[in-house]
Structure formats: C-alpha cells, structure tokens
C-alpha positions as CSV (number, residue, x, y, z in Angstrom):
1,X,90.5,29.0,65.4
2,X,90.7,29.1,69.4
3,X,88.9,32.2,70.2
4,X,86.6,31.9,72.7
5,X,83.3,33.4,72.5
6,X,80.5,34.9,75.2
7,X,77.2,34.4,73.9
8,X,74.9,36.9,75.4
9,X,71.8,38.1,74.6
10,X,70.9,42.2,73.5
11,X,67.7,43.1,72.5
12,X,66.4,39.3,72.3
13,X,69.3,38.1,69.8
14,X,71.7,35.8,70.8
15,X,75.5,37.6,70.2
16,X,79.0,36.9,70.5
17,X,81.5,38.4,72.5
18,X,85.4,38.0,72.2
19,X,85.9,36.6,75.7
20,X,89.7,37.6,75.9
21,X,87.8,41.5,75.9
22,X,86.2,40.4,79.0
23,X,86.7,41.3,82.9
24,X,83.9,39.6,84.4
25,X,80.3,39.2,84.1
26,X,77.8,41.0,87.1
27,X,74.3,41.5,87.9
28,X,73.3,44.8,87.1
29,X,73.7,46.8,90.1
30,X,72.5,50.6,91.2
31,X,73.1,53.3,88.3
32,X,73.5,56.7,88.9
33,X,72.4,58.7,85.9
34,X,74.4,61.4,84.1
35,X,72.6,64.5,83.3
36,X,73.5,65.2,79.9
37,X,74.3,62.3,78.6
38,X,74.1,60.5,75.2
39,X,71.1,58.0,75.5
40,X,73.2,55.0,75.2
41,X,74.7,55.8,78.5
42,X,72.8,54.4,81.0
43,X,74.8,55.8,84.2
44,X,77.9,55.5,86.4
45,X,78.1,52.3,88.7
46,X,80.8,51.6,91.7
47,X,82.3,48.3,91.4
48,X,84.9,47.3,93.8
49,X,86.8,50.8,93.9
50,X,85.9,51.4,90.4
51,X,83.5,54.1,88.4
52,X,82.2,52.3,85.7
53,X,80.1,53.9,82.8
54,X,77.2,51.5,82.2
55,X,76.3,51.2,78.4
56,X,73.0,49.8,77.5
57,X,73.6,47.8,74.3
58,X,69.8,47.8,73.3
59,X,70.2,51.5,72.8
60,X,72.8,51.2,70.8
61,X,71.1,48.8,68.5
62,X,68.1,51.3,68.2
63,X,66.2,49.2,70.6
64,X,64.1,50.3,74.1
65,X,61.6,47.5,73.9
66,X,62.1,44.2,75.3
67,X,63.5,42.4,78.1
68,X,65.3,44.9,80.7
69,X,69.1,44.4,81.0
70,X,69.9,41.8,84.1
71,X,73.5,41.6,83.8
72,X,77.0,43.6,83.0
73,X,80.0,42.1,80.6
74,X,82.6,44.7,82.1
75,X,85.1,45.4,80.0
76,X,88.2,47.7,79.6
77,X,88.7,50.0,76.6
78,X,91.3,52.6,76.0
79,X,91.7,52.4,79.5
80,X,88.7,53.2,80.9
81,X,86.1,50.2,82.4
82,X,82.6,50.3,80.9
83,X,79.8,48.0,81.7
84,X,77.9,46.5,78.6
85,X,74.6,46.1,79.9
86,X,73.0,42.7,78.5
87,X,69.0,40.6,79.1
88,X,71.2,37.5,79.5
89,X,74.7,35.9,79.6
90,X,74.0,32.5,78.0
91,X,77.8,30.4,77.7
92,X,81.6,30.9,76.8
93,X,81.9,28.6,73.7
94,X,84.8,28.4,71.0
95,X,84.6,30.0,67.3
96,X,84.5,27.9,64.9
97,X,85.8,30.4,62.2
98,X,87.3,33.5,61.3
99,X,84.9,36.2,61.6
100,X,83.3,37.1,58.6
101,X,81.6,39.8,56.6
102,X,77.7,40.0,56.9
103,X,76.5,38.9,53.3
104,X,72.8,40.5,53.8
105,X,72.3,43.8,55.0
106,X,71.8,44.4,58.9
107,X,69.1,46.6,60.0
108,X,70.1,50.3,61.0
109,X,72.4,50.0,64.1
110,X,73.1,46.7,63.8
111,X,75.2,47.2,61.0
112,X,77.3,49.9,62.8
113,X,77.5,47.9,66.1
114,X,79.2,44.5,64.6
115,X,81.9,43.4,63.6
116,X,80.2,40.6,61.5
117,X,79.5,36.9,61.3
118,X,81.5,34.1,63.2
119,X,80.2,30.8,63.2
120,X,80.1,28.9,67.0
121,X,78.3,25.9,68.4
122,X,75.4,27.2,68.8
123,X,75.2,28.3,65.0
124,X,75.9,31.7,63.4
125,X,76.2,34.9,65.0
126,X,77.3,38.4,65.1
127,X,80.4,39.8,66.7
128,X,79.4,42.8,68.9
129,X,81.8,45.4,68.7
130,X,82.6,46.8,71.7
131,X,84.4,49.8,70.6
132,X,81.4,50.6,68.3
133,X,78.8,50.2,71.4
134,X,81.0,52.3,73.6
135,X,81.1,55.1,71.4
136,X,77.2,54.6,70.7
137,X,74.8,55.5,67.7
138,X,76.6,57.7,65.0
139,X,73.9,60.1,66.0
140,X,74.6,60.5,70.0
141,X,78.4,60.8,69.6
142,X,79.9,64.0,70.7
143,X,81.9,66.1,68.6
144,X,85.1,67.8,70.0
C-alpha cells in the first residue's frame, strides 16, 4: 500500500484524505454566499482565476458546533474545483492498508460521508469521501 494520506481535521476528528485527490491546501479566504443554497455550501471563493464552491465539511457531518474552518483542501471533481473547508490540516502520511469497511455503526452523516477505515501512522481513521461531501447531506441534495 503506497497511498498517501492528508490527515485533516472536520468537526474535531482527525480524517484522512486521498492526497492524489488533492490540488493544494489554503487559508480560508473571503466567501461570497449563495442565496438559495443547500446548507452545506458555504459560498463561492476566487482563487487565482478560479470560482470555487466552498463546502463546509462540518455541515455535512451534521455538525455547526466547534472550531470554525481555518483552511481549504481544494479539490477537482467531475470537473468542477470545490473547496473542502477544514479546522486544521495536520500531515500527508502513508496508508498502511487497504481501506476497510467500518465494523461499528457511524453516527448519522458520518456514515454517508466515508468511505471507511484505513489504518495510517497515526492509528485508525476514516476516509472522507469527497464525492459524498460535495454532494452534501441526503437531505439538502437537489432533485432534477
């Protein structure tokens, strides 16, 4: 196993990223808010000639307590940028395995928002998946 990992932290647990998913790491910057919008979606932020949507991860996870989000893991999905908003960026570190199912149950959003458990350096921890945080809670998606 060679993957390399991002450790960051959302809603004051430490979580792995796939680092090959990311662009580059940023302090949060100024957002402008979307009216409208689903509640995970934090606002638009320019970034070097770019329109990012800015995604804050705690609401995704069902969280709005806490410590507020300092920093943004841009990354580019379906061909769009998006900002995952994130309390702290902690170290890029290698998996140690294969990621695995979760063998106890998650709490609500958590569940829906991983991929599941890899072990790293720094111990166990769940995969975010960014695909899943994009799109936000089952209940703020859009229908078409």
């Amino acid at each position: 196993m060679n993957d390399l990992l991002l450790i960051v932290t959302i809603a004051g647990q430490k979580l792995a990223l796939r680092a090959a998913n990311v662009q580059s790491v940023i302090e949060v910057g100024r957002l402008t808010p979307v009216p409208r919008a689903a509640r995970h979606v934090a606002g638009l932020w320019a970034l070097r000639s770019r329109v990012l949507t800015a995604i804050d991860c705690r609401r995704c996870l069902g969280q709005t307590d806490g410590e507020a989000p300092r920093y943004a893991v841009v990354v580019e999905h379906d061909g769009h940028s998006y900002a995952l908003l994130v309390e702290a960026v902690d170290d890029v570190t290698g998996a140690r395995s294969e990621v695995e199912p979760v063998a106890a149950p998650l709490c609500p959003g958590w569940d829906t928002m991983t991929q599941g458990m890899i072990e790293t350096v720094e111990g166990p921890m769940l995969v975010v998946d960014t695909a899943a945080m994009i799109a936000g809670p089952e209940d703020a998606r859009v229908s078409a």
